[in-house]
C-alpha positions in Angstrom: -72.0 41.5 30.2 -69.6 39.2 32.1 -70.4 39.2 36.3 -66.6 37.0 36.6 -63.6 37.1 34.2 -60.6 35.3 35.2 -57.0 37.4 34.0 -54.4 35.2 33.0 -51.9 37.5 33.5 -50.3 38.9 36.1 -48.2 42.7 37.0 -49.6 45.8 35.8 -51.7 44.7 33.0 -53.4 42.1 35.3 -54.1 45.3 37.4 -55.1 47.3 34.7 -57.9 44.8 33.5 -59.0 44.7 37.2 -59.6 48.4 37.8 -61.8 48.5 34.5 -63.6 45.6 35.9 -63.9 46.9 39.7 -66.1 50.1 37.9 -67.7 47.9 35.7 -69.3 46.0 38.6 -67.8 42.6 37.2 -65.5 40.6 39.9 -62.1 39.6 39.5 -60.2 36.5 39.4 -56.0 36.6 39.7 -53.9 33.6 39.1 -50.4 33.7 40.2 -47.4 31.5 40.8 -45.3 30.8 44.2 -43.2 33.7 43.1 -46.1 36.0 43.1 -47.9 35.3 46.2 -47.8 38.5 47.5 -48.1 40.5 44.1 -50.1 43.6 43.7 -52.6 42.0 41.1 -53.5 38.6 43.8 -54.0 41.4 46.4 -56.6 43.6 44.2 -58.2 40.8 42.6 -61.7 39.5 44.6 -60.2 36.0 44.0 -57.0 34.4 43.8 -55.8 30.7 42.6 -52.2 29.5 43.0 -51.4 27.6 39.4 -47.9 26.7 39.8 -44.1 27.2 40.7 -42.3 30.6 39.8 -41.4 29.4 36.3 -43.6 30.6 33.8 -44.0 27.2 31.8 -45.5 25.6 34.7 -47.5 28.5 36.1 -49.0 31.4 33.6 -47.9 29.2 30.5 -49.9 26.4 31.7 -53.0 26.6 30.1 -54.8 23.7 31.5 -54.2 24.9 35.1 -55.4 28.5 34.4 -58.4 26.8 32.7 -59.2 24.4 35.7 -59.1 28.0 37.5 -61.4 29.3 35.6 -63.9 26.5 36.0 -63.2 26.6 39.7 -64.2 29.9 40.6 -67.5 30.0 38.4 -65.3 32.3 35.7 -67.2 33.4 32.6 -64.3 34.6 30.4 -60.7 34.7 30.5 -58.6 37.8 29.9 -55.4 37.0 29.0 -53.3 40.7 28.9 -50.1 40.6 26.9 -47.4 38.2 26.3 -47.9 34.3 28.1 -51.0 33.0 26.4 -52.3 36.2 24.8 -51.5 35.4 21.5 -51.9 31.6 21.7 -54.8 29.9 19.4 -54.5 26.5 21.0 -55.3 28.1 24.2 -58.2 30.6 22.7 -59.9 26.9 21.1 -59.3 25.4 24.8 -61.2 28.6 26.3 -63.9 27.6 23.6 -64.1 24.2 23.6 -64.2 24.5 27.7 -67.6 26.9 27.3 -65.5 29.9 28.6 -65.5 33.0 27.0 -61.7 34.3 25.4 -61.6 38.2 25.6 -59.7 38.5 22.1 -59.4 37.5 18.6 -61.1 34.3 17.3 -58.0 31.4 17.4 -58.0 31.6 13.2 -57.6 35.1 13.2 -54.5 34.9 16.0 -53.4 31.7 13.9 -53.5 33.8 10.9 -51.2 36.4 12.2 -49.4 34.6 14.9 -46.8 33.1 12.4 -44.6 36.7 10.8 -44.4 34.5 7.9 -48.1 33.4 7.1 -49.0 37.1 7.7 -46.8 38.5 5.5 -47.7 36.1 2.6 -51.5 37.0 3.5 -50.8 40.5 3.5 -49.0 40.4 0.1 -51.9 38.8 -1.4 -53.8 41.1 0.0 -51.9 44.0 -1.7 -50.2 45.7 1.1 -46.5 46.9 0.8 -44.2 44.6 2.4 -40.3 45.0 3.1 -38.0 42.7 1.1 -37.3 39.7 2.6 -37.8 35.9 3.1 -40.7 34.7 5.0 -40.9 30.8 3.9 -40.3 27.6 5.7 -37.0 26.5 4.5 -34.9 27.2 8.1 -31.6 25.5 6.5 -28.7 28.0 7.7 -26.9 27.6 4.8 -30.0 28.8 2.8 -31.1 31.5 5.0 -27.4 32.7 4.4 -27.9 32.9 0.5 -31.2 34.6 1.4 -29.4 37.4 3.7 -26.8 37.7 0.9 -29.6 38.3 -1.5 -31.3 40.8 0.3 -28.1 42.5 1.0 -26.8 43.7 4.0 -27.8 44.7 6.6 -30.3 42.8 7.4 -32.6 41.4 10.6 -33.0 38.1 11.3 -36.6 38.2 13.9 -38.2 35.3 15.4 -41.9 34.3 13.4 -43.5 33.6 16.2 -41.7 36.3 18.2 -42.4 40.0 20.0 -40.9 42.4 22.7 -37.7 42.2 20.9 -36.9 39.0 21.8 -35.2 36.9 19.3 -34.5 39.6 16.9 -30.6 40.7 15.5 -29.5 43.1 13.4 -26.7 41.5 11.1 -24.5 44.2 9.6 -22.2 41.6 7.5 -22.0 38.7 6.3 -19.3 36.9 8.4 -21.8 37.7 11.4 -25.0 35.6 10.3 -23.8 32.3 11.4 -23.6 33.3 14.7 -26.7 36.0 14.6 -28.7 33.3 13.5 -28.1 30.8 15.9 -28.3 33.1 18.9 -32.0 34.2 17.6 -32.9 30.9 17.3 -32.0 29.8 20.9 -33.7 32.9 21.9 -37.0 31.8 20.1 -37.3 28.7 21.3 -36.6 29.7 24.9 -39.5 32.3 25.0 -42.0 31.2 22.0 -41.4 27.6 22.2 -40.4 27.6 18.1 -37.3 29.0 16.8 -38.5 29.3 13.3 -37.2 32.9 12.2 -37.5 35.0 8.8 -35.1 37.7 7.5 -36.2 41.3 6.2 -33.8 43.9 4.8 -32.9 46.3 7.5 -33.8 49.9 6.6 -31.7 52.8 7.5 -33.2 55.3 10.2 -36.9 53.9 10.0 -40.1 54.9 12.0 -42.1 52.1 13.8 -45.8 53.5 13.7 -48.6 50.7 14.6 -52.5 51.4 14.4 -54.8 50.8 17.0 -57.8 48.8 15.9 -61.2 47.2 17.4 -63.6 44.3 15.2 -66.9 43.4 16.7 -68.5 40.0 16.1 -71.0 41.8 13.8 -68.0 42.2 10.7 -67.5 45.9 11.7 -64.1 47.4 12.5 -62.6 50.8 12.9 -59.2 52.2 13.8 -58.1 54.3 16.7 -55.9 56.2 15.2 -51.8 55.6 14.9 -48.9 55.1 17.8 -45.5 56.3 17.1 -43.1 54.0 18.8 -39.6 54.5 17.1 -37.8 54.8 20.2 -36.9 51.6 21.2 -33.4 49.9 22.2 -32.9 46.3 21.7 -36.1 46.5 19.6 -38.1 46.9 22.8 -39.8 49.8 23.1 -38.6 52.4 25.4 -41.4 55.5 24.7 -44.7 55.8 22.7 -46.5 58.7 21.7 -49.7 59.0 20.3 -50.9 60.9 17.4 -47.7 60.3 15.3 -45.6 63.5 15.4 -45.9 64.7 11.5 -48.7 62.5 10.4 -50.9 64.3 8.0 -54.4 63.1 7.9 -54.2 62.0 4.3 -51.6 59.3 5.1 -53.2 58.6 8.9 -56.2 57.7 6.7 -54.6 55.2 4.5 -52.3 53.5 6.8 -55.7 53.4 9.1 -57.6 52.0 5.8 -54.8 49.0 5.2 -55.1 48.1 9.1 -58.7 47.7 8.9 -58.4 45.9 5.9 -55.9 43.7 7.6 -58.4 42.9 10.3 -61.2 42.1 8.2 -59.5 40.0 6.5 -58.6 37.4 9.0 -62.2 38.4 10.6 -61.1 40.1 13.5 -62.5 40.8 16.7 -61.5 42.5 19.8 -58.4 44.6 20.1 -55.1 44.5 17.6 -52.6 46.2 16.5 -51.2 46.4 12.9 -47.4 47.6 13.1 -45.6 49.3 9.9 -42.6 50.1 9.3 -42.2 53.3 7.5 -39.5 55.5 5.9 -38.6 59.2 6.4 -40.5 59.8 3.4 -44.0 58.4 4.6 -43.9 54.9 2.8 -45.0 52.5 4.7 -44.6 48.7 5.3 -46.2 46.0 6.8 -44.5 44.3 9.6 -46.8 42.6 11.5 -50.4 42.2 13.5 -50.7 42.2 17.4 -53.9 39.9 18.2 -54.1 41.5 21.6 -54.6 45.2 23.7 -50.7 46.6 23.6 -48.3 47.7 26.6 -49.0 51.5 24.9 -52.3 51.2 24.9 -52.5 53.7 27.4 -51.7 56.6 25.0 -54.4 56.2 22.5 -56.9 56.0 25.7 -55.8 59.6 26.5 -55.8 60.9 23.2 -59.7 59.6 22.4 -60.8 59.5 26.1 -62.1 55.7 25.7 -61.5 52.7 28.0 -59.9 49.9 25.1 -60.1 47.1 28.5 -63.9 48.3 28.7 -64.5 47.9 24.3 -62.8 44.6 25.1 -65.2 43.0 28.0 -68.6 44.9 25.6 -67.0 42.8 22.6 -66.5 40.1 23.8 -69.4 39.5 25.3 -71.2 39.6 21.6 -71.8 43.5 22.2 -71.3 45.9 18.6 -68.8 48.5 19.0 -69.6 51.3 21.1 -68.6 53.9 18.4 -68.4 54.4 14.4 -65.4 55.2 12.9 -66.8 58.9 12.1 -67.5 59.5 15.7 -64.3 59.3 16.5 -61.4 61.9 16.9 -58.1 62.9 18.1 -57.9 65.5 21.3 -54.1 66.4 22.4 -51.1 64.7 22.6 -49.9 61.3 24.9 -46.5 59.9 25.7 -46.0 56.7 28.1 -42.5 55.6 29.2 -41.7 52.4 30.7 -39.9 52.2 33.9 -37.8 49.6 34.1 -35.3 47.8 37.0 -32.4 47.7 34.6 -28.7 49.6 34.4 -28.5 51.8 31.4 -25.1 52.2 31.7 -24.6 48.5 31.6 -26.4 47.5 28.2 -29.9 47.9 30.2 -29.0 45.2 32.0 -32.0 44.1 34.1 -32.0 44.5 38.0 -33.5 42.4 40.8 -34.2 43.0 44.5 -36.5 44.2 46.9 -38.5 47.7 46.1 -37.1 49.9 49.6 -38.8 52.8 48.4 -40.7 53.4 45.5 -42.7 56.8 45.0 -44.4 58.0 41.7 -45.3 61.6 41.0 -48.9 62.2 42.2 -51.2 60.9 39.7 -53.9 63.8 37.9 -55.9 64.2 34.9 -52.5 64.8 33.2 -50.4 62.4 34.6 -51.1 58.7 35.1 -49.7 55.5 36.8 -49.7 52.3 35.1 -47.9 49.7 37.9 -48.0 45.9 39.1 -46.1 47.0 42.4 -45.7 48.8 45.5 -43.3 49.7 47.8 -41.9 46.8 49.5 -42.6 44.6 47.2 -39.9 42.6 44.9 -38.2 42.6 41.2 -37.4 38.9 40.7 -35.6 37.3 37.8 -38.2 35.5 36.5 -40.5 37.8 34.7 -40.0 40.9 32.9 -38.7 43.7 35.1 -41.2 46.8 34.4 -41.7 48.6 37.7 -44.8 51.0 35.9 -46.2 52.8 32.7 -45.7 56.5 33.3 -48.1 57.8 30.7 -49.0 62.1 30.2 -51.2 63.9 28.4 -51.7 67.8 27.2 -55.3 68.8 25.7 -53.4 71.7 24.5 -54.7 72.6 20.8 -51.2 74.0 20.0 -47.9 72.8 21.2 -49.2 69.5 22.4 -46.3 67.5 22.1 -44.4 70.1 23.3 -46.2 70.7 26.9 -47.0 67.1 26.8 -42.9 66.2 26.9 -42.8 68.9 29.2 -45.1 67.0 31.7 -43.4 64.0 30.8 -39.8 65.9 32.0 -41.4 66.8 35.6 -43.1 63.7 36.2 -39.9 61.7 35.7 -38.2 64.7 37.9 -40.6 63.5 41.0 -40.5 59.0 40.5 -38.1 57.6 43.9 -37.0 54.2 43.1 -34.9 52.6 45.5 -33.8 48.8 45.8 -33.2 47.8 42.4 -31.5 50.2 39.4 -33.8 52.0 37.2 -34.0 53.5 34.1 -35.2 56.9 35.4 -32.1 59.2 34.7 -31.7 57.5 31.2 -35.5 58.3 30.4 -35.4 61.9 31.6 -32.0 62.6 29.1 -34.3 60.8 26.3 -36.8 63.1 26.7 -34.7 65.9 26.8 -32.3 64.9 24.1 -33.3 67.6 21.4 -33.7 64.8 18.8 -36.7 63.4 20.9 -37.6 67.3 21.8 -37.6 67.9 17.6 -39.6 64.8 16.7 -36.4 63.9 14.3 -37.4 60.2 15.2 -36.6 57.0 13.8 -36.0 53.3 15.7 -31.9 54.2 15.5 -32.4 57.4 17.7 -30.8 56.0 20.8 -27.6 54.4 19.6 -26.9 57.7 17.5 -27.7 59.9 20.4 -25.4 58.2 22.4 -23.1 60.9 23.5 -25.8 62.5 24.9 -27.9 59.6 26.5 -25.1 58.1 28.0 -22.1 61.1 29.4 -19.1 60.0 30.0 -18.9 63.2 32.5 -20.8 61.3 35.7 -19.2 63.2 38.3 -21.8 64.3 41.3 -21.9 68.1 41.9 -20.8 69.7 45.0 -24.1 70.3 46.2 -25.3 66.8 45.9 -22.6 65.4 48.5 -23.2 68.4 51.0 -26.8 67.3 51.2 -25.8 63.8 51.6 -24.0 64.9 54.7 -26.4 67.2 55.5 -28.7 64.8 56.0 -26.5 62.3 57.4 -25.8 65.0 60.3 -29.8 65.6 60.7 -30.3 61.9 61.0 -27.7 61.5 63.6 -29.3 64.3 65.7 -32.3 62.8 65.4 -31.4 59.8 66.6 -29.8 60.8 69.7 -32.7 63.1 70.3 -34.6 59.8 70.3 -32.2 58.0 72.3 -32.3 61.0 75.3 -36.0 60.9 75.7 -36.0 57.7 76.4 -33.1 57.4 78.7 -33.3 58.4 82.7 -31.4 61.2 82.1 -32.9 63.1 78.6 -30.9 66.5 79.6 -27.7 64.8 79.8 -24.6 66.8 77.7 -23.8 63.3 76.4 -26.5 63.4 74.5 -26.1 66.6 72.6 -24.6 66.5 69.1 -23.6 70.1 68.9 -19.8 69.8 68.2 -19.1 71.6 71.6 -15.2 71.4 73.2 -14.0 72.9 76.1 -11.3 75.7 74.7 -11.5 74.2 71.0 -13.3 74.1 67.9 -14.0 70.4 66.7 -14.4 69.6 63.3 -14.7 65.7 62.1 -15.4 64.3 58.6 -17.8 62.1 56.6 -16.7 60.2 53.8 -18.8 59.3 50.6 -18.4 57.1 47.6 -19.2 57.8 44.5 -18.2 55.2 41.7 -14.9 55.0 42.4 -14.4 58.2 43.4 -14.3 59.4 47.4 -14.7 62.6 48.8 -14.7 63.9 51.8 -17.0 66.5 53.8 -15.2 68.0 56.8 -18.3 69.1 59.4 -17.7 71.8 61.8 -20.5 73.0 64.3 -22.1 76.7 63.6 -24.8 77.9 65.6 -28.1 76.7 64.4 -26.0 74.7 61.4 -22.8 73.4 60.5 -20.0 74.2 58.2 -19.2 71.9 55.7 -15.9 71.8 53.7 -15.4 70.4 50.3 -13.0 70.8 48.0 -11.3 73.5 50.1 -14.5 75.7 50.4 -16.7 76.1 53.2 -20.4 76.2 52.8 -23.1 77.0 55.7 -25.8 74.2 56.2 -28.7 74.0 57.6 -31.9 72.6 57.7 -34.7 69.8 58.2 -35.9 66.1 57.7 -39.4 65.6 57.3 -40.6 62.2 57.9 -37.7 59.5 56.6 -36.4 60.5 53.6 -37.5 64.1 52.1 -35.1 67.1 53.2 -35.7 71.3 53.2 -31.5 71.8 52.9 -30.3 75.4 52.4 -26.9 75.9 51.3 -25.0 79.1 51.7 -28.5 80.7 51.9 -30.2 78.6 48.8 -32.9 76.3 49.9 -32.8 73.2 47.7 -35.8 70.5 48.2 -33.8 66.9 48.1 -34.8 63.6 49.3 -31.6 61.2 50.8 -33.1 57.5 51.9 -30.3 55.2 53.8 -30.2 51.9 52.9 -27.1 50.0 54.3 -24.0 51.9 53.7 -26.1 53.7 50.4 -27.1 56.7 50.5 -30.0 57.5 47.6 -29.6 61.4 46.9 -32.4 62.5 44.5 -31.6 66.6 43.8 -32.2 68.8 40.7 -34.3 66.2 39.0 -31.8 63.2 39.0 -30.9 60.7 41.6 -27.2 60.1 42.7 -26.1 56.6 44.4 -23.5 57.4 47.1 -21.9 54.6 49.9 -21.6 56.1 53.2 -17.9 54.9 54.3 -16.7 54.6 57.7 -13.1 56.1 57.3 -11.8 53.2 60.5 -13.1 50.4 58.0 -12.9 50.1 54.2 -14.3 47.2 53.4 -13.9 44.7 50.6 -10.3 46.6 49.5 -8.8 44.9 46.7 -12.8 43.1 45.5 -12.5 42.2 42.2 -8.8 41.7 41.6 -9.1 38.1 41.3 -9.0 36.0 38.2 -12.7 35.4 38.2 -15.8 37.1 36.4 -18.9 37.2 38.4 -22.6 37.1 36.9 -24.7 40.0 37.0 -27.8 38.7 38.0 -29.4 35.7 38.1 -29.3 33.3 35.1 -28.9 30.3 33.2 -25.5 29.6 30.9 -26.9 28.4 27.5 -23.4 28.5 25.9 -20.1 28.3 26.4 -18.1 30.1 23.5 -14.5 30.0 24.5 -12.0 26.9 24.4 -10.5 26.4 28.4 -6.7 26.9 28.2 -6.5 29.2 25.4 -5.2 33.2 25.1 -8.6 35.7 24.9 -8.5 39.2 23.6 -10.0 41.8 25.7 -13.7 42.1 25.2 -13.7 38.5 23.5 -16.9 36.6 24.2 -16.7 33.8 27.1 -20.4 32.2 27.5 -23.5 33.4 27.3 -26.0 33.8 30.6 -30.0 33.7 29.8 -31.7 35.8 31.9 -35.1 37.4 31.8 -35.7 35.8 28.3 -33.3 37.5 26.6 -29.5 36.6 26.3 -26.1 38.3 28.1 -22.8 37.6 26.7 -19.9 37.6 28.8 -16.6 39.0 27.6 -13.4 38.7 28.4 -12.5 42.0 31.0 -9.0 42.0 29.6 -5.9 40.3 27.5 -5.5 37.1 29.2 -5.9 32.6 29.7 -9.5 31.6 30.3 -8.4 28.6 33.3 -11.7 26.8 33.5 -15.8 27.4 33.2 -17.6 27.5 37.2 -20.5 26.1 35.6 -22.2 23.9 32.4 -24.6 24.8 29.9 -28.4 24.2 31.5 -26.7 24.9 35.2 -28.7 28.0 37.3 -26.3 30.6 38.5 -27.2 33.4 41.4 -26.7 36.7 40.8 -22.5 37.4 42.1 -21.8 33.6 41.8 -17.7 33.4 39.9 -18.3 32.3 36.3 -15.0 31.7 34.9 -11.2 31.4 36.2 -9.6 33.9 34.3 -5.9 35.2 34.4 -5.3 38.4 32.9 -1.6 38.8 31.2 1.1 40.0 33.2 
């Protein structure tokens, strides 16, 4: 066994591998970029190199500099995670030719299955079902055109060398290829480096099952059993289950048979993952082969009780598989969900910033924590914004899935983020949606749950703006209580923040927004409370802060646990499960009045314009396309807010724009 392994990774999986290693006895080397100085994995690691600027070509894309790391610190073996160099066979030789172990496939084998197209022509020779489509060379746009007319429509254009969704459309016509085509090519380029792309038919309300499996350098392979992970939005996978809700062990066996047989035929070793694609019915094709351990690899650990980072490091180091396939089974039922810093409301977009407060749900033997950050620290636009895995598990031997999404419901009830949007909310309607709840699965279930996942109803309750004051009142007591000790005089009435007036009641107000909606809480002073008016009825309040942020509030005699964190004018109010963003306005001052009237559209978070789609001078529809912004790896378009002249582009393609900064002059029609 290794005593050093460098990770070439950073965030959560770069923690993961090092908490495997830490109870394995094996030390830990983290590389990281200027961006990442302070990251979670450089502070767990025993070792630490700086190998570049924030930009992932020059830092965790450069190979040779990780290498030179490596050699540096006395490293044994690199492990690389997922995405960067994971799945790169030039840098698996280098690793070789450098006398450094790689923890993963042999470079063939990744070579093999690395381009869509070579692995589908291997697997067709090998006799597995494949979807129709073309997987050649020929990238003419004319000629992938005929071939998307062939096929018939609709169909998905997907990068070859491509993964996480990136570079992948869904073309519904014909008069939208052109475009769709040309946007997944920029897209492949930008994150894989090759904008080669192949085009399958699109089937109609398909499941997305992979199989987990493990080669040794002995020629022996077995399968861990499937993954479910339809749910997905932009083809990025939002939650994963393991077993396969509905999965009878006659066809887990052969769809665990042709990924074994996939493996072995590209001699395989380490961890993969074979994905198919299969229809309502239970035919199945093959899409494509993972040569690395998956984001959901977390689910099949649960549901077998194995380390796969562990069955990594004992493989790689030229160690046989610890089990045979017979001594492995299935106990109970797994689901992870990925929190993300993005705004579900806004097309997921991705959000930046600093993480004020970030607090999971207590970790057990049911629940775990998957996570590359802390409190504190920050969400920044150059690398993929997943703030944790929240992964939960039921050994029940009935109603598994059930009690597991149950789990899954709380768990999401209890996670605090603050500082940066999050898909929380969205991920606890998911769950509850009863198409999740009934297994009726298939990778189209959140666009045609929309009504559901996305309310147009998002109107606060009552309740959650009389704790927002309530707590805003406790603060303030606080506060002054603070203040008085401190002065020379800690018993002076100026002090007090009881409402009391000589020969008159005194009531005041606190304003909220919500959206664009205001309300406002009148506060009058009750002994041992206050009374607080909203929409023309008048509830008793009282109760008590405990440290900063959680709240014991009772409410006309209900006590209701909350937690309210201030940040700025915001107001975080997380009540009843959900969280509920308010701004705490001072009624002398409302700022920024009439924001956002100009002619101008501002970007939505950091970026880089890679197009510019409309012609300066001319009339725009409402909702036309204006330029499209790169950012995170994946492309934004901007449209047109309304009927109106597009005056001039801010900026050029290749120029950096800051999150805020005017894109266009626009003038919307009189």
């Amino acid at each position: 066994m290794f005593s050093k392994i460098l990770i070439a990774n950073r965030g959560e999986i770069a923690c993961r591998v090092i908490k495997t290693a830490r109870r394995l006895g094996i030390r830990t080397v983290a590389v990281y970029s200027e961006a990442d100085a302070g990251a979670r994995h450089v502070r767990l690691a025993d070792e630490a190199v700086l190998i570049g600027p924030a930009a992932a070509r020059e830092s965790y894309l450069a190979a040779e500099r990780i290498l030179e790391a490596a050699k540096k610190t006395g490293a044994q073996a690199v492990h690389p995670g997922y995405g960067f160099l994971s799945e790169n066979d030039g840098f698996a030789e280098a690793c070789a030719a450098a006398g450094i172990a790689f923890i993963g496939p042999p470079a063939a084998a990744i070579r093999a299955m690395g381009s869509k197209s070579a692995a589908k022509s291997l697997m067709e020779k090998a006799g597995v079902p494949l979807v129709p489509g073309y997987h050649g060379d020929n990238q003419d746009a004319a000629f992938l055109q005929k071939e998307a007319d062939r096929i018939g429509y609709p169909v998905l254009i997907k990068a070859s060398a491509g993964g996480g969704g990136k570079g992948m459309r869904i073309v519904e016509q014909a008069a939208d290829f052109a475009a769709a085509l040309a946007s997944c090519k920029r897209e492949a380029a930008s994150s894989f480096g090759d904008d080669k792309v192949l085009i399958e038919k699109y089937l109609v309300r398909p499941r997305h099952i992979e199989i987990q499996v493990f080669g040794d350098s002995r020629g022996d392979c077995v399968y861990l059993f499937e993954r479910d992970c339809s749910v997905q939005r932009r083809h990025q996978k939002v939650l994963e289950e393991a077993p396969a809700p509905g999965m009878p062990p006659e066809r887990r066996a052969a769809m665990g048979k042709a990924a074994v047989d996939a493996a072995k035929a590209v001699g395989y070793v380490g961890a993969g993952t074979v994905e198919f694609i299969a229809e309502q019915d239970g035919r199945f094709y093959f899409m494509e082969m993972n040569t690395r351990l998956q984001v959901e690899h977390p689910v099949t650990e649960m549901i077998t009780g194995l380390d796969l980072v562990e069955w990594q490091l004992r493989v790689a180091a030229g160690e046989p598989l610890p089990l045979a396939q017979e001594q492995l089974a299935i106990r109970g039922h797994a689901i992870e969900a990925r929190i993300y810093a993005e705004d579900p409301s806004k097309g997921f977009l991705p959000s930046t910033g600093k993480l004020i407060h970030l607090a999971p749900p207590p970790e057990s033997l049911n629940v775990r924590i998957d996570t590359g950050v802390e409190e504190g620290d920050e969400i920044t636009p150059h690398y993929d914004p997943m703030i944790a895995k929240l992964i939960v598990w039921d050994g029940s031997h009935e109603n598994a899935r059930e009690r597991a999404c149950a789990r899954l419901l709380q768990a999401l009830a209890q996670y605090r983020v603050v500082g940066v949007n999050s898909n929380v909310d969205f991920l606890s309607r998911l769950v509850a949606c009863p198409a999740f709840a009934n297994a009726d699965l298939d990778t189209s279930l959140i666009e045609r749950e929309k009504r559901f996942l996305f309310p147009e109803d998002t109107r606060a309750p009552s309740d959650v703006f009389l704790v927002a004051a309530l707590a805003e009142l406790l603060r303030e007591g606080e506060t002054a209580s603070t203040a008085a000790a401190s002065d020379t005089d800690p018993h002076s009435p100026w002090h007090l923040r009881d409402g009391w007036r000589l020969n008159s009641s005194f009531r005041r107000q606190l304003v909220f927004r919500f959206g664009e909606t205001e309300k406002t809480v009148s506060v009058g002073y009750a002994q041992g409370g206050f009374e607080l008016g909203l929409d023309g009825i008048v509830t008793l309040a009282r109760g008590e802060r405990i440290g900063n942020s959680m709240l014991r509030a009772e409410l006309g005699g209900t006590r209701l646990p909350a937690t309210v964190i201030a940040a700025g004018e915001k107001r975080h109010v997380f009540l009843h499960g959900r969280a509920w963003q308010f701004a705490c306005v001072d009624p002398l001052y409302h700022a920024g009045e009439g924001a956002g009237e100009a002619g101008g559209l501002a970007a939505p978070m950091p970026g880089k314009v890679i197009a510019l789609l409309a012609q300066v001078g001319a009339e725009v529809e409402k909702g036309a396309p204006l330029l499209i912004l790169e950012a995170m790896k994946m492309e934004h378009t901007i449209a047109s807010p309304a009927k109106g002249r597009l005056k001039a582009f801010r900026f050029n393609v290749g120029d950096s724009v800051s999150e805020g900064a005017e894109l266009v002059d626009f003038e919307p029609e009189a």
